[in-house]
LORO-137101 format. One record per residue (C-alpha): residue number from 1; residue in one letter; z, x, y. Coordinates in nm, 4 decimals. Layout:
# LORO-137101
+-----+------+----------+----------+----------+
: pos : code :       pz :       px :       py :
+-----+------+----------+----------+----------+
: NUM :    A :        Z :        X :        Y :
...
+-----+------+----------+----------+----------+
This chain:
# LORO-137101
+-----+------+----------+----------+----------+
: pos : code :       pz :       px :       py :
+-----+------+----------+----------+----------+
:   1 :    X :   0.0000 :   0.0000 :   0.0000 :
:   2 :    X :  -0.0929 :   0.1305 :   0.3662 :
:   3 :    X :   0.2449 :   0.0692 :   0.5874 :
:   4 :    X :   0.2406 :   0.0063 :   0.9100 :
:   5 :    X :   0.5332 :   0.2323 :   1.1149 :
:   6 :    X :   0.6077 :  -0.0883 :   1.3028 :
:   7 :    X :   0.6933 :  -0.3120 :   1.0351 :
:   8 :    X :   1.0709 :  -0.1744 :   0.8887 :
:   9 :    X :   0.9907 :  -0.4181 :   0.5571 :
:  10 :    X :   0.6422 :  -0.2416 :   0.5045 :
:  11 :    X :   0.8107 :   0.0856 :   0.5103 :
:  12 :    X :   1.0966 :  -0.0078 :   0.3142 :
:  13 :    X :   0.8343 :  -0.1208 :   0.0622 :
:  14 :    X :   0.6524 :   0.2386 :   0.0726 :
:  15 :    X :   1.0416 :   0.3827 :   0.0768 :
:  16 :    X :   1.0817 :   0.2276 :  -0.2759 :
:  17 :    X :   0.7654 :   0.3604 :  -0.4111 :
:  18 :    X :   0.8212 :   0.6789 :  -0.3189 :
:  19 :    X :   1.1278 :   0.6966 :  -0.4793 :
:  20 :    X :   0.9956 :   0.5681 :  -0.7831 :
:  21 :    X :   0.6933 :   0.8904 :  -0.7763 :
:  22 :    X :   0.4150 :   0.6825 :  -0.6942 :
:  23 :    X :   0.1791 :   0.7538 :  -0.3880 :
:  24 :    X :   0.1117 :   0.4780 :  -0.1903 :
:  25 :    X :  -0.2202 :   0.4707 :  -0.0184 :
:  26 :    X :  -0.2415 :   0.7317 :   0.3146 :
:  27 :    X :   0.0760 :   0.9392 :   0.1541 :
:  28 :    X :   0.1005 :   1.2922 :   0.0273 :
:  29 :    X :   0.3904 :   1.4691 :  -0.1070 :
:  30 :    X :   0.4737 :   1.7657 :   0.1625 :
:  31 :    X :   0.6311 :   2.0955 :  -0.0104 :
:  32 :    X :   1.0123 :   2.1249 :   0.0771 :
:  33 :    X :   1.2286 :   2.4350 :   0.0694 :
:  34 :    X :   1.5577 :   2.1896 :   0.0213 :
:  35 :    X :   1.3791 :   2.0155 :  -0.2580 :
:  36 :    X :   1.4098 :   1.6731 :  -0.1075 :
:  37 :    X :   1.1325 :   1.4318 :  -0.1395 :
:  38 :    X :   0.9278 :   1.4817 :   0.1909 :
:  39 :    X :   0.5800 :   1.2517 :   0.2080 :
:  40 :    X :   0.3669 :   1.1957 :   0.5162 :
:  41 :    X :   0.0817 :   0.9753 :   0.6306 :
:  42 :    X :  -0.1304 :   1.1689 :   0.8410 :
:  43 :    X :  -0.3322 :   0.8710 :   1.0129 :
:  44 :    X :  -0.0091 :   0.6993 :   1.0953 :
:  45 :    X :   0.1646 :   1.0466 :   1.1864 :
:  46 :    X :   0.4604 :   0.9375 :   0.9949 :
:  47 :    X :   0.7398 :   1.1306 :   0.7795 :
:  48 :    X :   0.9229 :   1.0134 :   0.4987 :
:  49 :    X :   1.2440 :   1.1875 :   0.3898 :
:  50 :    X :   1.4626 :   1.0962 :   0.0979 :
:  51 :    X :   1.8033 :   1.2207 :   0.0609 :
:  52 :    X :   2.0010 :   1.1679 :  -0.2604 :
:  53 :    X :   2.3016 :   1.0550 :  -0.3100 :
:  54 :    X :   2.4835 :   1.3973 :  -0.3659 :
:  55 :    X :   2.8241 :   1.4894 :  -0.4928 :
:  56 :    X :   3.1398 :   1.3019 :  -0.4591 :
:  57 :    X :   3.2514 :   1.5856 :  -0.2257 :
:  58 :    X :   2.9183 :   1.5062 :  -0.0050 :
:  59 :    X :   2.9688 :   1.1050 :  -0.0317 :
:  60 :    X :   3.2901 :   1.1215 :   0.0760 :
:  61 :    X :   3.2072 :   1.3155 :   0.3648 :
:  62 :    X :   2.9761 :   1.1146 :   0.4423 :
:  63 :    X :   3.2558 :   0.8117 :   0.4691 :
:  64 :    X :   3.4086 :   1.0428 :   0.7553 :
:  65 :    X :   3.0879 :   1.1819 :   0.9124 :
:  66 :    X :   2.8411 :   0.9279 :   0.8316 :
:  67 :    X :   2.5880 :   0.9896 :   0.5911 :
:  68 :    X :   2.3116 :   1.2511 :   0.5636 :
:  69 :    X :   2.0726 :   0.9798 :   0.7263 :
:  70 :    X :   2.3114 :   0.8615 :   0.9743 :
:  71 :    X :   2.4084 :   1.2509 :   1.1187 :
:  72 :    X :   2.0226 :   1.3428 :   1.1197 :
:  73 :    X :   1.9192 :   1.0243 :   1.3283 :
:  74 :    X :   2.2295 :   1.1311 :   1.5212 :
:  75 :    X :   2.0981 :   1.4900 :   1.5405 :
:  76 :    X :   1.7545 :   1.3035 :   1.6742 :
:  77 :    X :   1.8896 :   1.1268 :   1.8860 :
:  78 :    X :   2.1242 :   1.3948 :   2.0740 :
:  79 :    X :   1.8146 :   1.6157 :   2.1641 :
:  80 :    X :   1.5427 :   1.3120 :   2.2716 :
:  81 :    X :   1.7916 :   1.2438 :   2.4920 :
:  82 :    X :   1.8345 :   1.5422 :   2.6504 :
:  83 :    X :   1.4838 :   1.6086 :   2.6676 :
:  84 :    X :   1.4299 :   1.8267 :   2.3852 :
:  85 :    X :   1.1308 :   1.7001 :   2.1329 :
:  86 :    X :   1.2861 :   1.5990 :   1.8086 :
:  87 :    X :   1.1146 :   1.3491 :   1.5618 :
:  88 :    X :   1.1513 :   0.9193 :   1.6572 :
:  89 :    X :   1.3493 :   0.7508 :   1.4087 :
:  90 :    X :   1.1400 :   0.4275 :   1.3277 :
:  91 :    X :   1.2803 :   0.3109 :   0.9925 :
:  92 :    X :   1.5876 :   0.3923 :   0.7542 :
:  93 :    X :   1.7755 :   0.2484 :   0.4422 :
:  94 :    X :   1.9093 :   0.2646 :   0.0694 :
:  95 :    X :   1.7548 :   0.3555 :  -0.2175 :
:  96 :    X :   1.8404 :   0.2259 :  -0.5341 :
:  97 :    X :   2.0731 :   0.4590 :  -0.7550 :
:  98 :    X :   2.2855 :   0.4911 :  -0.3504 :
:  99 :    X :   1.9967 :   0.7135 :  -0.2028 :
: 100 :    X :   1.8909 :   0.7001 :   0.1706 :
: 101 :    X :   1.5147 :   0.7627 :   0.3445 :
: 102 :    X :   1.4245 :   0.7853 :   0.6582 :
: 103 :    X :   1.0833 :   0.7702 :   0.8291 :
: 104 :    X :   1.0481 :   0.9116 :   1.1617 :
: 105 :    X :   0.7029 :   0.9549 :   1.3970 :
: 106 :    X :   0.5491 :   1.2795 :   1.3092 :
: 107 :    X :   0.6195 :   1.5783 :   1.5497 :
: 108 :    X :   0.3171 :   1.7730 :   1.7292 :
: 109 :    X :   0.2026 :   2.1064 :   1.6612 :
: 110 :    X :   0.2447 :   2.3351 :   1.3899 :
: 111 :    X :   0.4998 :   2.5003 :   1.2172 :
: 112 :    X :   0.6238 :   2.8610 :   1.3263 :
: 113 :    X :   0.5714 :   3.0238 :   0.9854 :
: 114 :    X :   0.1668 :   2.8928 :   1.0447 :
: 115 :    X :   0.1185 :   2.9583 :   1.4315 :
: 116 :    X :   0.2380 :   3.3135 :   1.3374 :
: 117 :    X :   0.0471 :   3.4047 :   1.0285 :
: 118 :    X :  -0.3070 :   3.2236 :   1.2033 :
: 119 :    X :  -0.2323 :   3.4775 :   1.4903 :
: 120 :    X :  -0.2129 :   3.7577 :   1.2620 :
: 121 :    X :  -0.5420 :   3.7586 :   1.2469 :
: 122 :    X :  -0.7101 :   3.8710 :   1.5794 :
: 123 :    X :  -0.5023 :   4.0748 :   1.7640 :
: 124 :    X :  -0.6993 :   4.1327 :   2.0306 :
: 125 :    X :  -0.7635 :   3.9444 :   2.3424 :
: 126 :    X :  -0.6569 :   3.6092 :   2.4443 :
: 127 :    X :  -0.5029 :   3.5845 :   2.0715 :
: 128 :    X :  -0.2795 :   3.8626 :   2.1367 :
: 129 :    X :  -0.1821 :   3.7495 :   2.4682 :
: 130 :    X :  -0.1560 :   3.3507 :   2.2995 :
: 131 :    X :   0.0818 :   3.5039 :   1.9997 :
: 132 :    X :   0.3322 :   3.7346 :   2.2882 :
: 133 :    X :   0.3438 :   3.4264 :   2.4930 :
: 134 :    X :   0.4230 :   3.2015 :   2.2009 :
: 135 :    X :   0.7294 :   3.4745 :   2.0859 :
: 136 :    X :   0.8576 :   3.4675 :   2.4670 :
: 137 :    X :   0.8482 :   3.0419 :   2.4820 :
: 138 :    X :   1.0257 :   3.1090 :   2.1639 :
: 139 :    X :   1.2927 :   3.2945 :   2.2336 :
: 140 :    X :   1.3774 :   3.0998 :   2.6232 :
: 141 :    X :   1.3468 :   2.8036 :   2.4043 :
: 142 :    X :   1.6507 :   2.8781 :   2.1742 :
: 143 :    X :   1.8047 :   3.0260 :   2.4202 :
: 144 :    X :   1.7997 :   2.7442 :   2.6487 :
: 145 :    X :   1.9261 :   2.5178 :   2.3236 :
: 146 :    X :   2.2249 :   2.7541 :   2.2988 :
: 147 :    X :   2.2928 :   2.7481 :   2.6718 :
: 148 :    X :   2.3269 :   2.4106 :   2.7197 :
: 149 :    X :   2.5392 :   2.3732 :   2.3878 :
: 150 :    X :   2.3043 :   2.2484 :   2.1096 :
: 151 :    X :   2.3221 :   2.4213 :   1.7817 :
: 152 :    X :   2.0155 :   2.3631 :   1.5468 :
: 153 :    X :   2.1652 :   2.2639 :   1.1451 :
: 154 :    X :   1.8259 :   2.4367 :   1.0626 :
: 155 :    X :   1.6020 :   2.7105 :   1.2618 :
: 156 :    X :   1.3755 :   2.8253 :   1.0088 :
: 157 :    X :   1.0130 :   2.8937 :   1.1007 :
: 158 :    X :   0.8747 :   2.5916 :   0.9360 :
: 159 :    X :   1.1432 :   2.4169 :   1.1627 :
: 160 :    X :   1.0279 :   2.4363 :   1.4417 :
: 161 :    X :   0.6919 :   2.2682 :   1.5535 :
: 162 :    X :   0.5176 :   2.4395 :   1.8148 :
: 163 :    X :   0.2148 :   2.2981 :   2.0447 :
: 164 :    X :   0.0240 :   2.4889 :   2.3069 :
: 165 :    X :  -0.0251 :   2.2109 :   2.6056 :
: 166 :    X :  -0.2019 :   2.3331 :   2.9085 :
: 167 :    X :  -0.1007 :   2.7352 :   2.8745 :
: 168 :    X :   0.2428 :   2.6102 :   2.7632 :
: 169 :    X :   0.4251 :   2.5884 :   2.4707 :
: 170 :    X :   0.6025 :   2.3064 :   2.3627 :
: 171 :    X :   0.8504 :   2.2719 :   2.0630 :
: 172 :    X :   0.9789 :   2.0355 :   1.8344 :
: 173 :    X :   1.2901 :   2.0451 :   1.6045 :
: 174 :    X :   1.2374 :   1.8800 :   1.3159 :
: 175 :    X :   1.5248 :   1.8901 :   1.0640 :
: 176 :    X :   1.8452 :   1.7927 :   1.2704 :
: 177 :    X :   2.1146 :   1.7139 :   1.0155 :
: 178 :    X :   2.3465 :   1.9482 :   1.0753 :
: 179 :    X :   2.2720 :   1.9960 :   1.4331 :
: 180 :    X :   2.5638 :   1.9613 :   1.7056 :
: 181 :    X :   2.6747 :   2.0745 :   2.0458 :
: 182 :    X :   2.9087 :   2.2814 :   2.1107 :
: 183 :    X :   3.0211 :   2.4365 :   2.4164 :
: 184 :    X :   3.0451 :   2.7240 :   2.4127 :
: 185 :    X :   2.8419 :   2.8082 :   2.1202 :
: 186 :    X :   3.0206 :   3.0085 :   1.8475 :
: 187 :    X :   2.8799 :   3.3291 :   1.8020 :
: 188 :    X :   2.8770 :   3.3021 :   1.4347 :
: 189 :    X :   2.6361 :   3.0123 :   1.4624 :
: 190 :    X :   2.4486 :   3.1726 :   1.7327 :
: 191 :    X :   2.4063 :   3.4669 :   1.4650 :
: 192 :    X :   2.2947 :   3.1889 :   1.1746 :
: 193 :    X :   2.0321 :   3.0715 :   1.4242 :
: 194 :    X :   1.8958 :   3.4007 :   1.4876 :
: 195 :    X :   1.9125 :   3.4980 :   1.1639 :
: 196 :    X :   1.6932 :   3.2016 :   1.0211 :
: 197 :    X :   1.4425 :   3.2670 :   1.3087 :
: 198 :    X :   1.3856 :   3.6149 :   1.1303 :
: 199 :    X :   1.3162 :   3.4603 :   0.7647 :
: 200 :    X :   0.9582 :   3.6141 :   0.7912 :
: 201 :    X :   0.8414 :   3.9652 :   0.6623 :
: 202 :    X :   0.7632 :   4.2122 :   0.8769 :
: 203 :    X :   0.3965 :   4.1486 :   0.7877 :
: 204 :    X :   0.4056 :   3.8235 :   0.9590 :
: 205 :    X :   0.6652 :   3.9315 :   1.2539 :
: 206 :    X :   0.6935 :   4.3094 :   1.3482 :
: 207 :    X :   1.0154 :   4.4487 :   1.5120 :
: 208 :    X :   0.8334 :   4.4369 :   1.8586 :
: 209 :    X :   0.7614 :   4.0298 :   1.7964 :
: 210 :    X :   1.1500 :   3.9696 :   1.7313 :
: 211 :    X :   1.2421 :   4.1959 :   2.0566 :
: 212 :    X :   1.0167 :   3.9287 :   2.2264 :
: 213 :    X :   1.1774 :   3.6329 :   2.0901 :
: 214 :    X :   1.5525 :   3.8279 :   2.1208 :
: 215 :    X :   1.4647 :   3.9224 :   2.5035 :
: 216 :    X :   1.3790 :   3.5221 :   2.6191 :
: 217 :    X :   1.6768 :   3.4323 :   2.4454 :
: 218 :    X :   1.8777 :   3.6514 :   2.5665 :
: 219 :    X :   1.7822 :   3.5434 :   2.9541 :
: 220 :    X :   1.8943 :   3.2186 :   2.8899 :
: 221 :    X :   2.2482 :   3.3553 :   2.7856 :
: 222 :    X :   2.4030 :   3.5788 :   3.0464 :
: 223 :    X :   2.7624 :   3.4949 :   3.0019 :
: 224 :    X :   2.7235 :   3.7451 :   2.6535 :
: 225 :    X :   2.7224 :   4.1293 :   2.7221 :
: 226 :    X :   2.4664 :   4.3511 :   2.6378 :
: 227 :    X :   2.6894 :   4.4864 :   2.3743 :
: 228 :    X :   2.7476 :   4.1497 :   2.2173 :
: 229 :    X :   2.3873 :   4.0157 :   2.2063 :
: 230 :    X :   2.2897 :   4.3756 :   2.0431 :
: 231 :    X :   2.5223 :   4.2966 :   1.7898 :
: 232 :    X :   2.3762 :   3.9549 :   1.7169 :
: 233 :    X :   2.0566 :   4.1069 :   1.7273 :
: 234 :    X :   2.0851 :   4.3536 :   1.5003 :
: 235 :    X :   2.3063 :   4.1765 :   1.2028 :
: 236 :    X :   2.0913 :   3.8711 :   1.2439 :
: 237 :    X :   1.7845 :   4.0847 :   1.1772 :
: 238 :    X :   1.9186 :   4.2518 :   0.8826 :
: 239 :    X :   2.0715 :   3.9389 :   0.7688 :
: 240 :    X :   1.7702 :   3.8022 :   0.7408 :
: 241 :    X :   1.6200 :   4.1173 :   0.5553 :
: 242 :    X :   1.9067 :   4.1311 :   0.2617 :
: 243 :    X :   1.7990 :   3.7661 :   0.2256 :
: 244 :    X :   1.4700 :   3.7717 :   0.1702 :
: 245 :    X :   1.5104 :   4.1176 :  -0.0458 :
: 246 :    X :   1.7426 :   3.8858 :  -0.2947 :
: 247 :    X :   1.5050 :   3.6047 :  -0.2790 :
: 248 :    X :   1.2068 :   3.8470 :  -0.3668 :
: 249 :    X :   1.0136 :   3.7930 :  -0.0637 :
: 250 :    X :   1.0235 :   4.1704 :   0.0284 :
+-----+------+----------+----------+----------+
């Protein structure tokens, strides 16, 4: 069946049969790295996201917190309304077996992880110059999200959505579960951030590319010392690097 994003029974309808492994017509399953079932319609621009029921431990949190639905509409929410491009809840609701799904409007642009590896390509030119300013946008992005108090639950590359509208970049956070806002930002989350940022190898993101994306964040945050944001810097890159080493991707 072809749902329309308007119509909350329609998508409940496509929720079910999703859940149940069939395709409805306009859907395809997206790879996820949390193994959740992820599907989108590319004509409507519209996600699907399925989150399972989980552990005792995680439903009872979820009786305190809200559930894993709840806190990422939440997470939505928080940043559209401060002006920071994060995906439109349209429809949500329970699966059966106590699962949840929720289908949001499709962000624009890319993912990170892509933008980066199609600039790898030609680094010459207005390519090289589209690739340093993309790294700088980047980093005074983040940086701007840390200032004012928001902490991203995920900042992997392929969470983060980047478009390039007239010479500018703009960005969209896509997977806002976990994300809150503190001020001031703890340092140990500022260093998970950062870290995640630098899940790429250095074939796809040289040291001189994270120096871009460290410096614009590091504008945004003047109330840390040099000595302090080095610090960050540095564990968050090799962080990253003892990761990927002990996931293989080295």
């Amino acid at each position: 069946m072809s749902a329309s994003p308007e119509d909350p029974e329609q998508l409940h309808q496509c929720a079910l049969q999703l859940a149940a492994g069939e395709l409805p017509a306009g859907w395809d399953i997206v790879p996820s790295a949390s193994g959740a079932r992820v599907a989108v319609n590319s004509q409507l621009q519209v996600y699907y996201k399925e989150f399972p029921s989980g552990s005792p431990l995680q439903r009872l949190q979820g009786m305190l917190q809200g559930s894993r639905v709840t806190r990422a509409r939440r997470g939505n929410d928080a940043l559209l309304y401060a002006g920071i491009e994060a995906p439109t809840s349209l429809a949500w609701g329970t699966l059966p077996g106590g699962g949840e799904y929720l289908f949001t409007r499709a962000g624009a642009g890319r993912d990170l992880g892509r933008w980066l590896t199609q600039t790898l390509v030609d680094r010459t030119g207005e390519a090289l110059a589209t690739r340093r300013r993309l790294l700088e946008s980047l980093g005074i992005f983040v940086g701007r999200l840390h200032a004012t108090g928001f902490i991203p639950g995920e900042l992997k590359p392929g969470d983060v959505l980047a478009e390039l509208q007239e010479d500018r970049f703009q960005f969209t956070l896509i997977n806002n579960e976990h994300t809150v806002k503190m001020l001031p930002p703890p340092g140990r989350m500022l260093l998970q951030n950062l870290m995640e940022l630098n899940l790429l190898p250095p074939s796809a993101l040289s040291r001189t590319d994270r120096m871009r994306v460290f410096v614009g964040w590091r504008r945004q945050l003047r109330e840390l010392s040099p000595i302090e944001t080095k610090v960050v810097a540095v564990e968050a890159f090799h962080q990253a690097m003892r990761l990927m080493y002990e996931r293989g991707q080295l």
